[in-house]
C-alpha positions in Angstrom: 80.3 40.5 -36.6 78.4 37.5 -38.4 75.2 37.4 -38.6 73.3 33.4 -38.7 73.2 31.7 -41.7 69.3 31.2 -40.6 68.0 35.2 -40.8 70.9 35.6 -44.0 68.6 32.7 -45.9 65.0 34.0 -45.5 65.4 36.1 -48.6 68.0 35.1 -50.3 69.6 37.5 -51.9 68.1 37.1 -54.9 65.3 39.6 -56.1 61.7 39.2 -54.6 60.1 40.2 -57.4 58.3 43.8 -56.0 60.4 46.0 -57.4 57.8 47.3 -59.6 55.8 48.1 -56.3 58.4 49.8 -55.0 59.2 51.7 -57.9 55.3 52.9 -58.1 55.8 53.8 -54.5 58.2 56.5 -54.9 57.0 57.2 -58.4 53.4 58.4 -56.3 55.4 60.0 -53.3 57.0 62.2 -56.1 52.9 63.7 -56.7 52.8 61.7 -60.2 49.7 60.1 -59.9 49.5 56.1 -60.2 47.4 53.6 -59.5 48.0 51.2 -57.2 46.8 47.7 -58.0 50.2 45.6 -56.4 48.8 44.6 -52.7 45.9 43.4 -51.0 44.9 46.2 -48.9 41.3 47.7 -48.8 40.3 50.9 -50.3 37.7 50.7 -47.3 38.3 51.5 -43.5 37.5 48.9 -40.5 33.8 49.2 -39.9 32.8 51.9 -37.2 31.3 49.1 -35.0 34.3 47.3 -35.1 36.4 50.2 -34.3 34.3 51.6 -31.6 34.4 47.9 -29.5 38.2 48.5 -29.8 38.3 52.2 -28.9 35.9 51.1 -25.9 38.2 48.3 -24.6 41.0 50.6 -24.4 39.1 53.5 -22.4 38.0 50.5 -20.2 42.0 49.9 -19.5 42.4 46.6 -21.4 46.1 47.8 -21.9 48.1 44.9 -20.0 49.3 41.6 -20.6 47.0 39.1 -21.8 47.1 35.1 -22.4 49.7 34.0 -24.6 46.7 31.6 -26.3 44.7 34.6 -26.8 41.3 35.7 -24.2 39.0 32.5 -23.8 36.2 34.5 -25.0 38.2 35.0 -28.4 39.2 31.7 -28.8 35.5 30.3 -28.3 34.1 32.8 -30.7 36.4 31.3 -33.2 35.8 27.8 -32.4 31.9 28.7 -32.7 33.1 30.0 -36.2 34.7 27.1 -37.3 32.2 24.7 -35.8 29.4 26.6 -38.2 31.3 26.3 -41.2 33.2 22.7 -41.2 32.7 19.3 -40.2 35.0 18.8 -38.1 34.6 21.2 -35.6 36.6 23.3 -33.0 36.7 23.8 -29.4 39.0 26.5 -27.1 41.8 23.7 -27.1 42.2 23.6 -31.1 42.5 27.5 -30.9 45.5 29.6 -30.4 45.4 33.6 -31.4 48.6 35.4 -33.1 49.6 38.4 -34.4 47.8 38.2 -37.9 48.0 35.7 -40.1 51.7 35.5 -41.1 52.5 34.9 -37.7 50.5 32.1 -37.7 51.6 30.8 -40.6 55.3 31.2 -39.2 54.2 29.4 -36.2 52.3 26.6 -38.1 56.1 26.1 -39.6 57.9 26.0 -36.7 56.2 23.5 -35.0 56.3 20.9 -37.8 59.6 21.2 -39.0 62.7 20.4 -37.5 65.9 22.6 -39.0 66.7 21.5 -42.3 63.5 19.5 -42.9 61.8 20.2 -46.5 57.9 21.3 -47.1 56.4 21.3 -50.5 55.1 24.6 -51.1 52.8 25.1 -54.4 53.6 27.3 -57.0 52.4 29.9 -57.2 52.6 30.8 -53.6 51.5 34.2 -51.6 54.8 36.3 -51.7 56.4 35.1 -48.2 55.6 30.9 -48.2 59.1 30.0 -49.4 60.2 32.6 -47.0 58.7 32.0 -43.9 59.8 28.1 -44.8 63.4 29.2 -44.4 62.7 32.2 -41.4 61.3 28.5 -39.6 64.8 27.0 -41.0 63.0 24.8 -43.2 64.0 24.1 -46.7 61.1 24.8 -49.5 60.2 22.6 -52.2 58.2 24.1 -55.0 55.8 22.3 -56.8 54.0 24.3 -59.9 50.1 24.3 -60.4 50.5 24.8 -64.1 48.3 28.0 -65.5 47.0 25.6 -68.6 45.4 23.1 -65.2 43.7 26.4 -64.0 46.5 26.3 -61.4 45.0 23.4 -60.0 47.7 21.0 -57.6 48.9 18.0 -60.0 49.0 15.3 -56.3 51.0 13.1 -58.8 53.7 16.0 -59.4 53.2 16.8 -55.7 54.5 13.0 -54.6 57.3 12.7 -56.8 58.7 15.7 -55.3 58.6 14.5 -51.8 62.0 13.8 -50.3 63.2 11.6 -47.7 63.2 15.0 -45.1 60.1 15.8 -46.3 57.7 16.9 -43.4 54.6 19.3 -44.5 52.5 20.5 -47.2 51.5 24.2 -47.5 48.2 25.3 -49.7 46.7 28.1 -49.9 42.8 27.9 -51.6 41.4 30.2 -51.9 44.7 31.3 -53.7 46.6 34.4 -53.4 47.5 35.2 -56.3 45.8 33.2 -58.4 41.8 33.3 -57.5 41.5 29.6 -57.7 39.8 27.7 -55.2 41.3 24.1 -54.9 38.8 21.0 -55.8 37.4 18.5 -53.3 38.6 15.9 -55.5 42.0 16.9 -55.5 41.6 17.8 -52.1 41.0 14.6 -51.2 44.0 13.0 -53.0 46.4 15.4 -51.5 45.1 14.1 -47.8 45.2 10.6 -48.5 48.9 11.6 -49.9 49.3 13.3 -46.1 48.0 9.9 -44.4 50.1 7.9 -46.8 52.9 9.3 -46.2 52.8 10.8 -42.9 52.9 14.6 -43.2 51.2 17.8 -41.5 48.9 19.9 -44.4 49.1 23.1 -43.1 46.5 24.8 -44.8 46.0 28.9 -45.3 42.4 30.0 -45.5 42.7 33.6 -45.3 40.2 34.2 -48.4 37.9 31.3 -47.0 34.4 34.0 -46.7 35.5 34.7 -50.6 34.3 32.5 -52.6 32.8 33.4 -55.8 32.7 29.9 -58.4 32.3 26.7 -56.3 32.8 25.9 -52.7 35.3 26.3 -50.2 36.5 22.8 -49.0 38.6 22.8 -45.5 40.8 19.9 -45.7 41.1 19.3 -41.9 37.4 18.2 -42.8 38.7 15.0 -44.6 38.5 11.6 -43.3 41.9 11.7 -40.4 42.8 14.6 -41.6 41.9 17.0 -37.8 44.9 15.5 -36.2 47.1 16.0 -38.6 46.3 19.9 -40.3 47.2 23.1 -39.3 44.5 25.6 -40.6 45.6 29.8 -40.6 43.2 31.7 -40.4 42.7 36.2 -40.4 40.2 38.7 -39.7 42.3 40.8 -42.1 40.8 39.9 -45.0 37.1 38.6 -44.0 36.7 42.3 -41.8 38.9 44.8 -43.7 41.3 44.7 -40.6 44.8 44.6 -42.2 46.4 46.5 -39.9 44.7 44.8 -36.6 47.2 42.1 -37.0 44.7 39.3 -35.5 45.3 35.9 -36.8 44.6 32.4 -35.5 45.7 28.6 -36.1 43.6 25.6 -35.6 44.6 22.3 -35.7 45.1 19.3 -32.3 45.0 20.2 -28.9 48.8 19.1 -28.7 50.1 21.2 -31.4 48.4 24.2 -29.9 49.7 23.6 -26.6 53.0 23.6 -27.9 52.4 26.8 -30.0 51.4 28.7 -26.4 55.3 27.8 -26.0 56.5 29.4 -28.9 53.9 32.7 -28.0 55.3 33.0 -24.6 59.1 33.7 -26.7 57.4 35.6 -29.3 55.1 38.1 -29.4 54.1 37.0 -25.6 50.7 37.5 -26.4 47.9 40.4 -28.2 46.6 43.4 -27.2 43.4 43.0 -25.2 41.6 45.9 -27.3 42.4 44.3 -30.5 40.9 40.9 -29.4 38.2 43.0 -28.4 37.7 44.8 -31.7 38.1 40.7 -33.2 35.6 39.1 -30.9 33.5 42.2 -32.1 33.8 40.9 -35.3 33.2 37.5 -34.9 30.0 37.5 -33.2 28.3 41.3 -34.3 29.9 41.4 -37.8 28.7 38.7 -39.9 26.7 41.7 -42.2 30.4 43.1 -42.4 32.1 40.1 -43.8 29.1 39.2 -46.6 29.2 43.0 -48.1 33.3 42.6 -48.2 33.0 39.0 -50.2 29.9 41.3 -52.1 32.3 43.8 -52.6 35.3 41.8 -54.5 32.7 39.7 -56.0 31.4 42.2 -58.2 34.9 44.3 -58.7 36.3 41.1 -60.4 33.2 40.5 -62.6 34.2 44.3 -63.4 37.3 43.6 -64.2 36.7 40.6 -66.5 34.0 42.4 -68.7 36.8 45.4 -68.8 39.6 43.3 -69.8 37.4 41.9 -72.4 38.7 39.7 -74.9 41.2 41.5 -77.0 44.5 40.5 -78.4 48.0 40.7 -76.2 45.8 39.9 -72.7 43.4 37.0 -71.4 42.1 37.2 -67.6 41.5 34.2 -65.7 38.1 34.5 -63.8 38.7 34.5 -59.9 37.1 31.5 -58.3 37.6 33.3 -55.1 39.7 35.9 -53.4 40.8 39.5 -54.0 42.5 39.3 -57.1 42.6 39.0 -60.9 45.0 37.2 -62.9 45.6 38.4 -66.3 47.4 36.0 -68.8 49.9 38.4 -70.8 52.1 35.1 -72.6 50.8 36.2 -75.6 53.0 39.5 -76.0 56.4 37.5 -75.4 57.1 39.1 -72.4 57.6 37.8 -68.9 55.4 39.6 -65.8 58.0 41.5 -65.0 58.9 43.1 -68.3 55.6 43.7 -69.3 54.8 45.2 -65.7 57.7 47.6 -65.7 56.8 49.0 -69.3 52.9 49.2 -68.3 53.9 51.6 -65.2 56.7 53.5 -67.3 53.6 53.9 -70.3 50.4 54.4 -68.1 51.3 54.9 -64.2 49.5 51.8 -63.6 51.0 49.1 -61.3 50.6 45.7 -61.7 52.1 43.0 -59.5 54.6 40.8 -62.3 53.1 37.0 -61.7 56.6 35.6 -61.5 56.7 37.4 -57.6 54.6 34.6 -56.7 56.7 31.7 -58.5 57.5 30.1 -61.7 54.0 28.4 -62.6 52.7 32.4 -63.1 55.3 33.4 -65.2 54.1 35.7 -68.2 50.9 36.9 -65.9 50.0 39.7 -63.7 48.4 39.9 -60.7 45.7 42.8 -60.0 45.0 43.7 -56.6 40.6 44.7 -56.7 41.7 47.3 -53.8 40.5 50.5 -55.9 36.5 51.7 -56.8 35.0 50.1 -59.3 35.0 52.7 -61.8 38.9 53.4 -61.5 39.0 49.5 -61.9 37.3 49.2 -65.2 39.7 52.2 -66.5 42.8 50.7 -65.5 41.9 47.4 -66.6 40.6 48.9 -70.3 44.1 50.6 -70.4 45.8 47.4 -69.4 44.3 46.0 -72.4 44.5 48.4 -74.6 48.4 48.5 -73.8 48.4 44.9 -74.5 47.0 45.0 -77.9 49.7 47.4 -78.8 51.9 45.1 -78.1 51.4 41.9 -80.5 
């Protein structure tokens, strides 16, 4: 039996890139120890209160169905959210709850673009964008933020890729994986290139409460630009609640509506006790969120004063996020070579930059998901390995 040409394109075929994650994986399950610096999972556990709000809406039976939008409660609490932090605003009708923030973002794709229609997706992306582009039978369109621009989007390179079928724009600032947090200026460019031109800006702010250098600019802020965005946002990042899978989109009331469709065939809606735990969050949690930005704030000052500036190895300071970015072009060897050597040498494992696209080719990602201490002595061995190299 056949299976769709649709669910036989979301990967590909071709290699994804992780297989240096994977191979760490089983390298650790063996009882060799390594350390893990390939994803962006917490070292730290949900915070109690958090916890106990959910573990007290289950006793209290919130175990059946709930609205496909998400609990009206929820949705306010994260329109009061996103009132206090933008311009723009949000009320209950620009809010719809999902499954974590992928889900959202496959949602956000799936109501913008009709099968075959292209999005521009910038290079380097977070590992599924060019995925879930083609899981929402899209076709992606990459567009580099070169490493010499500080991985900054080029709106000039961005236009000239657009195509007749050309229907949305996907960003992602702060950026996973490359720490940098988009300017307003070219912000601003890339929505007048959206009213131009007449496309959706779907816009990922997962690292949004992670800002170290600069400022976090929402582009459903910009002049017109409310009725035609589609922000995703997470608690899994913000409140160390990875595996809570709570996510959310905002953008016009109509575009929500339609995405209460969509839930009602999908996921049909979240567990009551989770939007509990998430409302918990949002309105008793805001202590929570600031020590977590605290947290990777400092680890990646860490990390740069670790990597130091030594031969073989340059890292690029995080502007925001959860990650480092370590520029390794100067020992001739791509990501992925360099990364599978470095776990083979020192049990260290690195994501290879070319996971995340083309533009971060001859870097490595570092995940700041281990103590501080086992930080600095991975990244000093990382660099040291380097210098060895040239």
């Amino acid at each position: 039996m056949e299976l769709s040409r649709r669910i036989l394109a979301v990967v590909g075929g071709a290699d994804d890139g992780w297989s240096v994650h994977y191979r760490a994986r089983a390298i650790k399950a063996a009882g060799a120890p390594v350390v893990m610096l390939t994803i962006g999972d917490h070292d730290i556990k949900t915070d109690t209160g958090i916890l106990d709000a959910m573990k007290a809406s289950m006793d209290g039976g919130n175990l059946g169905y709930t609205s496909v939008m998400g609990s009206d409660a929820l949705r306010d609490a994260i329109a009061r959210r996103v009132t206090a932090r933008t311009a723009a605003g949000a009320a209950r009708e620009n809010i719809i709850v999902t499954p974590g923030g992928q889900a959202a973002l496959f949602a956000s794709l799936t109501a913008v673009l009709d099968p075959g229609q292209s999005c521009i997706v910038l290079d380097p992306f977070y590992a599924t964008f060019a995925q879930t582009v083609r899981a929402a039978s899209g076709r992606a369109i990459l567009v580099e933020t070169p490493a010499d621009q500080g991985f900054q989007p080029d709106v000039g390179a961005i236009e000239r890729a657009l195509e007749a079928d050309t229907r949305a724009i996907l960003i992602n600032s702060p950026n996973n994986p490359t720490g940098a947090v988009y300017e307003p200026d070219r912000l601003a460019a890339l929505a007048g290139l959206c009213r131009r031109r007449g496309l959706w800006l779907i816009s990922d702010e997962l690292y949004e409460a992670q800002v170290h250098d600069g400022v976090h600019l929402s582009p459903r802020d910009l002049d017109g630009m409310a009725e035609q965005c589609l922000v995703v946002g997470s608690l899994s990042k913000s409140h160390a609640m990875t595996g809570s899978r709570l996510g959310w989109v905002v953008g016009p009331g109509e575009a929500i509506a339609r995405l209460g469709d969509l839930a009602t065939t999908t996921n049909y809606g979240i567990p009551g006790f989770i939007q509990d735990a998430g409302l918990h969050a949002l309105t008793r949690a805001d202590a929570v969120e600031a020590a977590i930005a605290a947290r990777y704030r400092r680890r990646g000052q860490a990390a740069l004063a670790a990597v130091g500036n030594g031969h073989g190895v340059r890292a690029v300071p995080p502007q925001g996020g959860m990650y480092l970015m370590l520029d390794i072009r100067e020992t001739g060897l791509s990501g992925g070579e360099f990364a599978t050597r470095l776990l083979d040498a020192e049990r260290i494992a690195v994501m290879p930059g070319e996971s995340f696209g083309q533009a971060a080719s001859g870097h490595l990602r570092i995940a700041l998901t281990v103590p501080e201490a086992d930080l600095r002595d991975a990244l000093g061995r990382i660099a040291d390995f380097a210098g060895k190299l040239i």
